[in-house]
BADRENVO-738386 format. One record per atom (N, C-alpha, C): residue in three letters; x, y negated, z. Coordinates in steps of 0.1 Angstrom, whole numbers, plus 5000, padded with zeros to 4 digits. Atoms other than C-alpha are relative to their C-alpha. Example, Ala and Ser with C-alpha at 12.3 -4.5 7.8 and 13.67 -1.06 7.14 Angstrom:
BEGIN
Ala500950125000/Ala512350455078/Ala500949885000/Ser499150115000/Ser513750115071/Ser499249895008/
This chain:
BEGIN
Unk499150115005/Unk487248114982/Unk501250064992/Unk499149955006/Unk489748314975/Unk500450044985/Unk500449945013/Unk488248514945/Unk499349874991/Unk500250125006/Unk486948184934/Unk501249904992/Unk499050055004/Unk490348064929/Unk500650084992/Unk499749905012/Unk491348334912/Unk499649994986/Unk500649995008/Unk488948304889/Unk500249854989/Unk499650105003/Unk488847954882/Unk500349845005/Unk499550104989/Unk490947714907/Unk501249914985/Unk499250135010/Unk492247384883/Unk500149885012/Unk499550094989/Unk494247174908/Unk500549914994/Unk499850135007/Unk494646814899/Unk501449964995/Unk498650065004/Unk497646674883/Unk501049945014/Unk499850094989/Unk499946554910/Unk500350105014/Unk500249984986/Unk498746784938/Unk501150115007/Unk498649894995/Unk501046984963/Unk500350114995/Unk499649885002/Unk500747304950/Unk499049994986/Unk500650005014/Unk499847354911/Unk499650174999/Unk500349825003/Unk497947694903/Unk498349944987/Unk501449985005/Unk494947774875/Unk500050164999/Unk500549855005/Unk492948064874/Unk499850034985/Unk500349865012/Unk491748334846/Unk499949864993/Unk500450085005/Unk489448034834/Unk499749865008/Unk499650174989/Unk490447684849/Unk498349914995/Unk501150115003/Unk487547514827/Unk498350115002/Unk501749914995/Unk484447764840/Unk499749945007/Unk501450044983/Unk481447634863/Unk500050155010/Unk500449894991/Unk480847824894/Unk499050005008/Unk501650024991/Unk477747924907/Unk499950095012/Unk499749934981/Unk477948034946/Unk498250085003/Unk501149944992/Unk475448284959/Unk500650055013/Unk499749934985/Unk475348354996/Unk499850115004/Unk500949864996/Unk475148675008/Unk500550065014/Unk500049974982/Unk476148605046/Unk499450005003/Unk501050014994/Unk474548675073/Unk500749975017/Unk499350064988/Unk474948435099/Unk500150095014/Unk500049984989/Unk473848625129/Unk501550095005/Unk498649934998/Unk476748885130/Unk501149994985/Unk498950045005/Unk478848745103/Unk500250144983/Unk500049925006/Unk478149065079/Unk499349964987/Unk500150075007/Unk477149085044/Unk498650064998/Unk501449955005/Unk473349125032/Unk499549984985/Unk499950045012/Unk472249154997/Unk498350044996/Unk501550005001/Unk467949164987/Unk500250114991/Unk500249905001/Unk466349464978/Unk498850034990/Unk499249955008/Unk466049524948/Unk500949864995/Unk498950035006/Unk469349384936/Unk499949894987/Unk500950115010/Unk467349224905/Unk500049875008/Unk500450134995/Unk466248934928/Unk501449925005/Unk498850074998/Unk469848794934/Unk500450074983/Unk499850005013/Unk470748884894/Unk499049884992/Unk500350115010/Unk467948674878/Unk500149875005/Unk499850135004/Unk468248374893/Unk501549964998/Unk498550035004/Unk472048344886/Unk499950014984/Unk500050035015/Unk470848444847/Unk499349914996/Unk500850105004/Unk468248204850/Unk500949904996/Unk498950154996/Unk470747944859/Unk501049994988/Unk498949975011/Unk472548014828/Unk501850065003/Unk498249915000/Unk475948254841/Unk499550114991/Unk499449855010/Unk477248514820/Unk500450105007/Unk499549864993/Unk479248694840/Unk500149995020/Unk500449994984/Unk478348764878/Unk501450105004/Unk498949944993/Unk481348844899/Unk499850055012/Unk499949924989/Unk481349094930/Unk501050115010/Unk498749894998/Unk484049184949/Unk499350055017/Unk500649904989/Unk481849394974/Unk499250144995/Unk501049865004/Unk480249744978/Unk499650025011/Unk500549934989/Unk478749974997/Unk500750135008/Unk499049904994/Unk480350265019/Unk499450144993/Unk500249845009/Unk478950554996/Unk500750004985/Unk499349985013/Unk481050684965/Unk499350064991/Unk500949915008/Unk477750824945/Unk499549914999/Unk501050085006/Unk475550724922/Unk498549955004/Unk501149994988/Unk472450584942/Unk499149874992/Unk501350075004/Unk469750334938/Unk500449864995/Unk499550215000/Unk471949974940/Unk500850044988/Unk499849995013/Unk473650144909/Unk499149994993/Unk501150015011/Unk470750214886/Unk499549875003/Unk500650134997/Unk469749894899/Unk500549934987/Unk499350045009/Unk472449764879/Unk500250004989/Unk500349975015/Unk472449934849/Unk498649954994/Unk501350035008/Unk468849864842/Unk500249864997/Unk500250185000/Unk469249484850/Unk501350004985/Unk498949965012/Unk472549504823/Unk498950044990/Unk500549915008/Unk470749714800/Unk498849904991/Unk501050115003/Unk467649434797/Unk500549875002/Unk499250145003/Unk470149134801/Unk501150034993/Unk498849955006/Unk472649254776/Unk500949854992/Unk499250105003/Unk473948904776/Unk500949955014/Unk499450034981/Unk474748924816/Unk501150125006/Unk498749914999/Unk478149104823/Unk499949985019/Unk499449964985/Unk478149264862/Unk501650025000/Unk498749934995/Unk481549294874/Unk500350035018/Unk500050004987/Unk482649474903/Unk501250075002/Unk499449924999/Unk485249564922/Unk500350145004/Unk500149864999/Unk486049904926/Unk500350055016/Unk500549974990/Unk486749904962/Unk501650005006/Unk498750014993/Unk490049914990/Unk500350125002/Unk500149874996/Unk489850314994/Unk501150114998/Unk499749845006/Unk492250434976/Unk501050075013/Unk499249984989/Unk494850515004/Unk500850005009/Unk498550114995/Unk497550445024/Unk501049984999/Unk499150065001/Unk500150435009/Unk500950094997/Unk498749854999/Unk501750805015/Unk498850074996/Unk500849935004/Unk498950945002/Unk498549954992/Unk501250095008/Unk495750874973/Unk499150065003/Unk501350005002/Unk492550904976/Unk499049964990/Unk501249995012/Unk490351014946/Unk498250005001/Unk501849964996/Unk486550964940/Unk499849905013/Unk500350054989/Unk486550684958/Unk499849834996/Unk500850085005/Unk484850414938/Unk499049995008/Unk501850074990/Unk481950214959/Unk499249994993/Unk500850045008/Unk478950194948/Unk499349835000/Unk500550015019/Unk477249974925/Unk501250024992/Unk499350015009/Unk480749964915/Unk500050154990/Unk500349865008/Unk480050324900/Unk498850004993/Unk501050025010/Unk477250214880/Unk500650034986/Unk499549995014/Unk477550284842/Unk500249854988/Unk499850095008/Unk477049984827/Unk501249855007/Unk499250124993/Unk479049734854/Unk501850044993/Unk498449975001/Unk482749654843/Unk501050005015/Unk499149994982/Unk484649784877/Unk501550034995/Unk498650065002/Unk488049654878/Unk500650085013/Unk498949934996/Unk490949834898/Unk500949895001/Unk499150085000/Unk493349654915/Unk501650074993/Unk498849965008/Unk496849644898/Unk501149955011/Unk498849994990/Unk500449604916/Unk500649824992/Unk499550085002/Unk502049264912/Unk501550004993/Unk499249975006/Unk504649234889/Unk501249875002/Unk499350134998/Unk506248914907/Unk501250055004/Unk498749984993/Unk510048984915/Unk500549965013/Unk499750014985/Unk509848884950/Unk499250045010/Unk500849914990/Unk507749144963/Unk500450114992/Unk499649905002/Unk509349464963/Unk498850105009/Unk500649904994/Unk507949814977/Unk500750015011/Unk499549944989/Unk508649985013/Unk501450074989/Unk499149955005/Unk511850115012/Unk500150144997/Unk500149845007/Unk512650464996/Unk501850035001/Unk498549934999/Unk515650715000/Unk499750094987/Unk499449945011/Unk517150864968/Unk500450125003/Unk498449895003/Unk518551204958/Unk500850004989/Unk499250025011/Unk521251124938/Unk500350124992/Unk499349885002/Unk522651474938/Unk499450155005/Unk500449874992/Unk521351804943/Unk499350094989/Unk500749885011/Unk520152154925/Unk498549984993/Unk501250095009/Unk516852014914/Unk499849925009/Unk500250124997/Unk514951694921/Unk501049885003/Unk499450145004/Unk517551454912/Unk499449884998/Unk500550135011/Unk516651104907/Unk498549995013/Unk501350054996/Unk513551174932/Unk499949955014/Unk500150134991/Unk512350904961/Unk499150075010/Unk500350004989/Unk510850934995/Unk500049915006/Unk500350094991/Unk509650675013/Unk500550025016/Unk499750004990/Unk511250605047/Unk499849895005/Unk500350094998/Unk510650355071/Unk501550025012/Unk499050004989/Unk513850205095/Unk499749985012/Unk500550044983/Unk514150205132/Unk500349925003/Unk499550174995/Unk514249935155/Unk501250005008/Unk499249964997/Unk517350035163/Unk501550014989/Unk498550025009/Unk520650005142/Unk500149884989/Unk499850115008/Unk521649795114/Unk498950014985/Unk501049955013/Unk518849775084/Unk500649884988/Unk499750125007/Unk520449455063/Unk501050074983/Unk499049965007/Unk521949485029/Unk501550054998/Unk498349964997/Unk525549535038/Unk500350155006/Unk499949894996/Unk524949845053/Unk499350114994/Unk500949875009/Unk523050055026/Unk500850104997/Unk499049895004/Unk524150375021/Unk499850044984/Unk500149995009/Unk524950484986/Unk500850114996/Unk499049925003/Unk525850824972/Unk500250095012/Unk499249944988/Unk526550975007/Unk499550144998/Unk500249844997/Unk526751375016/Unk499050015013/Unk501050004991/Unk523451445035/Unk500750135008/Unk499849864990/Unk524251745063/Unk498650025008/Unk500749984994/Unk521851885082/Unk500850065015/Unk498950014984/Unk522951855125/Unk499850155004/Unk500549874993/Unk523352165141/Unk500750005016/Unk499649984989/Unk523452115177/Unk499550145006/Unk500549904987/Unk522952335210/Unk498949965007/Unk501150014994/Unk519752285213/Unk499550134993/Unk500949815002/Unk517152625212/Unk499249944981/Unk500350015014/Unk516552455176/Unk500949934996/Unk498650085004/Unk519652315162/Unk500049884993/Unk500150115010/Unk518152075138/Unk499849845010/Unk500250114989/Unk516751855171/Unk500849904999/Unk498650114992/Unk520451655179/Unk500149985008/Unk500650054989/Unk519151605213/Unk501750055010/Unk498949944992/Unk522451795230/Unk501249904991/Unk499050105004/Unk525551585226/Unk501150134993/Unk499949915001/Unk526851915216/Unk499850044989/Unk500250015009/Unk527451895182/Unk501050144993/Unk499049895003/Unk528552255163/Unk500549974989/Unk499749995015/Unk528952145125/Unk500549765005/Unk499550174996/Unk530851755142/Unk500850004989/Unk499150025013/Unk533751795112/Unk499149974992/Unk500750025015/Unk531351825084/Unk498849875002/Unk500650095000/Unk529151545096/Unk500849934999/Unk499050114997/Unk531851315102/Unk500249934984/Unk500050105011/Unk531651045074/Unk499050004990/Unk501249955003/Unk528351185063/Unk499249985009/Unk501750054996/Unk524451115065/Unk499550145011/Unk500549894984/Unk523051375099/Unk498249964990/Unk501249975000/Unk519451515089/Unk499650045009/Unk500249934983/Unk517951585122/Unk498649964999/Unk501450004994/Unk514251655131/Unk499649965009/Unk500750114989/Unk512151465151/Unk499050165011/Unk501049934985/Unk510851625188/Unk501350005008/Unk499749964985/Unk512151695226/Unk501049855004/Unk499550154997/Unk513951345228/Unk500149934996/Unk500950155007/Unk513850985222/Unk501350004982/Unk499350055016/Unk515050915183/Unk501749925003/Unk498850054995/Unk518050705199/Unk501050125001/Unk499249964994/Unk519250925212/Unk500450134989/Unk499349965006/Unk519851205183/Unk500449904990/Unk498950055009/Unk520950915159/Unk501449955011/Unk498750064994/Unk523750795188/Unk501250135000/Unk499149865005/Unk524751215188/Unk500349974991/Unk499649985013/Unk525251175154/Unk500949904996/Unk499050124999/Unk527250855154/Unk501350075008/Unk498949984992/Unk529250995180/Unk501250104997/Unk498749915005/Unk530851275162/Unk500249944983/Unk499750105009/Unk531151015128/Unk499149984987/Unk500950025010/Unk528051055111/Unk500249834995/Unk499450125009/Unk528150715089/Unk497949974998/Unk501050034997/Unk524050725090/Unk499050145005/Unk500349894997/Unk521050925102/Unk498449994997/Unk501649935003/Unk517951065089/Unk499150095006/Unk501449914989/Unk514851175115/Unk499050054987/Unk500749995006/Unk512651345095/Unk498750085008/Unk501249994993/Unk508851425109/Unk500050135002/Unk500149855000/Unk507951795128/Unk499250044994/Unk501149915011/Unk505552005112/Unk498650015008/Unk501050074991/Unk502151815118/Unk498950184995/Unk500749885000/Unk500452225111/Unk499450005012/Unk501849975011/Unk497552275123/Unk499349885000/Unk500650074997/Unk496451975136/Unk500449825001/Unk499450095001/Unk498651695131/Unk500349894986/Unk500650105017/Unk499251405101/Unk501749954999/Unk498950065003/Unk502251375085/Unk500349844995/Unk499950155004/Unk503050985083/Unk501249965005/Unk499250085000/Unk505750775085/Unk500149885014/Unk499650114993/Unk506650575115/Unk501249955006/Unk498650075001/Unk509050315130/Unk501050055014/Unk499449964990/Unk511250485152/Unk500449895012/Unk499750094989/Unk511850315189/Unk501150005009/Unk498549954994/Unk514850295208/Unk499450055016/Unk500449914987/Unk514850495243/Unk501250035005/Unk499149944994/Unk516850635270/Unk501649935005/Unk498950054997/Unk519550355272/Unk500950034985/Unk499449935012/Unk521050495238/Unk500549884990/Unk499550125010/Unk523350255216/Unk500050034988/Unk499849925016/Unk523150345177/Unk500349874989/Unk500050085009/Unk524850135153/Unk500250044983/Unk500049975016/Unk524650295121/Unk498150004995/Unk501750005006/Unk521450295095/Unk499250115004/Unk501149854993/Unk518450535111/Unk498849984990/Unk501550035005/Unk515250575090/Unk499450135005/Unk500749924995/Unk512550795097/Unk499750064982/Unk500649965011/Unk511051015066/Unk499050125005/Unk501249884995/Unk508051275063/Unk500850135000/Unk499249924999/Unk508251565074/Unk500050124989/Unk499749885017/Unk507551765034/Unk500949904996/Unk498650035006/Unk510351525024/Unk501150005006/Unk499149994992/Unk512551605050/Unk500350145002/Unk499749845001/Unk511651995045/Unk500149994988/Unk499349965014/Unk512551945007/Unk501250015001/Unk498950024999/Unk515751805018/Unk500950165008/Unk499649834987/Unk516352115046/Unk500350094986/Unk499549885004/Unk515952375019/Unk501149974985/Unk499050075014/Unk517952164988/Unk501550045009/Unk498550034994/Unk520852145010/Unk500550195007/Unk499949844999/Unk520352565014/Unk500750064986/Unk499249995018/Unk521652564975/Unk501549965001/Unk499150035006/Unk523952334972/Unk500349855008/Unk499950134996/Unk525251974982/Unk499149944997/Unk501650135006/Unk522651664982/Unk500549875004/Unk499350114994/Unk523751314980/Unk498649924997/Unk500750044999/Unk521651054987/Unk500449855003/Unk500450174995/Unk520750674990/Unk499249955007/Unk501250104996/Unk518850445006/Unk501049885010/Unk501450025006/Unk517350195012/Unk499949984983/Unk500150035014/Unk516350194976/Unk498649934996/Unk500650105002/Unk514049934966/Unk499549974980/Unk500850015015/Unk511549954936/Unk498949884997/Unk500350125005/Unk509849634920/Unk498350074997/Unk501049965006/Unk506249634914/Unk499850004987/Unk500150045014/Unk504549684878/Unk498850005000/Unk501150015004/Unk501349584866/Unk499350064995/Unk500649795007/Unk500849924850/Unk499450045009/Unk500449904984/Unk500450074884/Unk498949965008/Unk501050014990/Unk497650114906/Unk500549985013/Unk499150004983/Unk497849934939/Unk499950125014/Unk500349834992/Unk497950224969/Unk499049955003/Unk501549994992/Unk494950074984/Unk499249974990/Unk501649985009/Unk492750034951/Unk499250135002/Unk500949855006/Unk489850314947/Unk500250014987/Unk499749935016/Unk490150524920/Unk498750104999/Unk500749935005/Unk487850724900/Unk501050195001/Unk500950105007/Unk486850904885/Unk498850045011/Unk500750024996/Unk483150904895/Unk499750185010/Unk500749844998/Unk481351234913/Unk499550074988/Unk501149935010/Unk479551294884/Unk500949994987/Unk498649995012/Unk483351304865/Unk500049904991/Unk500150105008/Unk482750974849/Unk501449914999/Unk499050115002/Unk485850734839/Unk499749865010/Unk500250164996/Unk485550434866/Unk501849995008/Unk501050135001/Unk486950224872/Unk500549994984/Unk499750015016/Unk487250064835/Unk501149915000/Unk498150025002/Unk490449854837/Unk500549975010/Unk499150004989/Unk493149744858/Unk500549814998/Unk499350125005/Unk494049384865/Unk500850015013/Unk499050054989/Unk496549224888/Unk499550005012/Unk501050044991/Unk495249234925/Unk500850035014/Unk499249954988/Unk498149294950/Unk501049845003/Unk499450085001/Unk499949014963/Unk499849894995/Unk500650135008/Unk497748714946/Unk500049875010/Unk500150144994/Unk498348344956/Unk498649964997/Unk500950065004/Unk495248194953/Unk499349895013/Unk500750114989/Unk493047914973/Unk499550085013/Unk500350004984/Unk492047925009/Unk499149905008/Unk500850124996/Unk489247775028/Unk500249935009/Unk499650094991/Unk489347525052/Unk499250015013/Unk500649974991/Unk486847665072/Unk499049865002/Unk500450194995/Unk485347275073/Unk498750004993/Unk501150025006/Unk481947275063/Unk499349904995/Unk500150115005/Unk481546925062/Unk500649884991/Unk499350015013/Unk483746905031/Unk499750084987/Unk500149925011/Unk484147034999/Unk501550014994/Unk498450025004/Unk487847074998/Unk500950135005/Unk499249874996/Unk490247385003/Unk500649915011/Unk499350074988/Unk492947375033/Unk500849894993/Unk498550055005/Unk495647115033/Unk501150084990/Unk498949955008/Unk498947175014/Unk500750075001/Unk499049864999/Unk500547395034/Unk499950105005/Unk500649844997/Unk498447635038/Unk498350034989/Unk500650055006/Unk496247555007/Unk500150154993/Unk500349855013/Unk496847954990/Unk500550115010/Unk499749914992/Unk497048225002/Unk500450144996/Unk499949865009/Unk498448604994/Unk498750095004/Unk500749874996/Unk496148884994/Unk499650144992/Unk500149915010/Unk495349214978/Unk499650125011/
């Protein structure tokens, strides 16, 4: 329903919520391809026998926003192409797939198949360009011996103040040096470099105690915010991003985010040069240029260009079913669209 709305949902004059798709005045021809018993999707073998009767029926272009879990060229491809090839009036489209990554990291070569067919047009989702969906938040280096200007995603704790009024901007990053057998920790209240933090951002590594508790150290001698950045997930571990939790009884009212821990070891040896000022939260807008992090991307195994373009696919309002079978009507009005991407 969704992708049906997308495509082409023309809502009556009048009605609660006004939306048209790509092509508001297109027919739609529904092929099933559930399967009731466990709810999964099934598609006939060969792939032809769900194509001709939809070209019988007079469509043009057959829409598919499914694949398969292999990223190589295989049999439900050539399928494709042949059928194209001998209907060169019948346009496959497919999506290219949800793989690409998560978000701190891409994932190439990761086109689904049929969508890696040669002749199908496989679409790539794009990033929404609506101004009231922003990205996760990101910390700035304003200032420092190289990488000026460059971003790192952080995520805030559940713990201190995260709201506009408290954004830091411009601040002197330090790195903490307590009395702990690793000084970067914070974990000892026992702060050696407490002057030079004081009114400045505390860079302090994450391990041997709860997160609270080195941003409260660092409050305590006047840090102004504080930056956990991840240990060193070598040999076996995954550097990611998470939301720090409060522990230990520990009060912290200044901004805390968490960051990785290669952007938290760029920051360590930048601030071995020279000063490094920094921001956050900093807040980047989507653009429609951009690939969404979770589209698949090409190109193919066999180095081919897929997918072939990019449309809009992150954050899309579009219809919603009603789940009501004994209608033919989307939900009510106030829950009649839905986002998704």
């Amino acid at each position: 329903t969704h992708v049906v709305g997308s495509v082409a949902a023309n809502t009556p004059d009048g009605a609660a919520f006004e939306m048209q798709g790509a092509a508001p005045l297109a027919k739609i021809a529904m092929e099933d391809g559930g399967r009731e018993s466990d709810g999964g999707l099934y598609f006939p073998e060969p792939l032809q026998d769900m194509f001709e009767p939809s070209q019988a029926g007079g469509v043009n272009v057959h829409s598919n926003s499914w694949g398969y879990s292999s990223y190589s060229y295989q049999t439900r491809s050539q399928e494709v192409d042949q059928f194209m090839y001998d209907h060169q009036d019948f346009l496959l489209v497919f999506a290219a797939g949800n793989d690409g990554g998560s978000g701190y990291e891409t994932d190439f070569q990761t086109v689904s198949e049929p969508g890696v067919a040669k002749n199908a047009l496989t679409v790539a989702a794009g990033e929404n360009y609506d101004a009231r969906y922003t990205k996760a938040p990101m910390l700035r280096i304003d200032e420092a011996v190289v990488f000026a200007g460059g971003l790192a995603s952080v995520l805030f704790a559940d713990f201190g103040p995260r709201d506009a009024n408290t954004a830091i901007s411009g601040a002197k990053l330090v790195l903490m040096n307590s009395a702990d057998w690793d000084s970067r920790l914070g974990c000892s209240s026992t702060v050696n470099n407490a002057a030079e933090l004081a009114g400045n951002v505390a860079l302090v590594y994450r391990g041997d105690c709860f997160f609270s508790q080195k941003c409260a150290n660092a409050e305590a001698v006047g840090a102004i915010a504080c930056v956990v950045y991840n240990s060193d997930p070598w040999p076996f571990g995954v550097d990611e991003l998470i939301v720090m939790s409060a522990g230990g009884g520990f009060t912290v009212s200044i901004p805390s985010v968490f960051a990785m821990f290669s952007d938290g070891l760029i920051l360590q040896v930048l601030l071995g040069y020279a000063d490094v000022r920094i921001s956050f939260p900093v807040y980047e807008t989507f653009d429609p240029s951009n690939v969404a992090t979770f589209s698949s991307r090409g190109p193919t195994y066999d180095r081919r260009f897929k997918p072939d373009i990019l449309a809009m696919g992150d954050q899309i309002l579009s219809t919603l079913s009603d789940s009501n079978l004994a209608n033919e009507q989307c939900s009510d009005a106030t829950s009649a669209f839905r986002l998704s991407g």
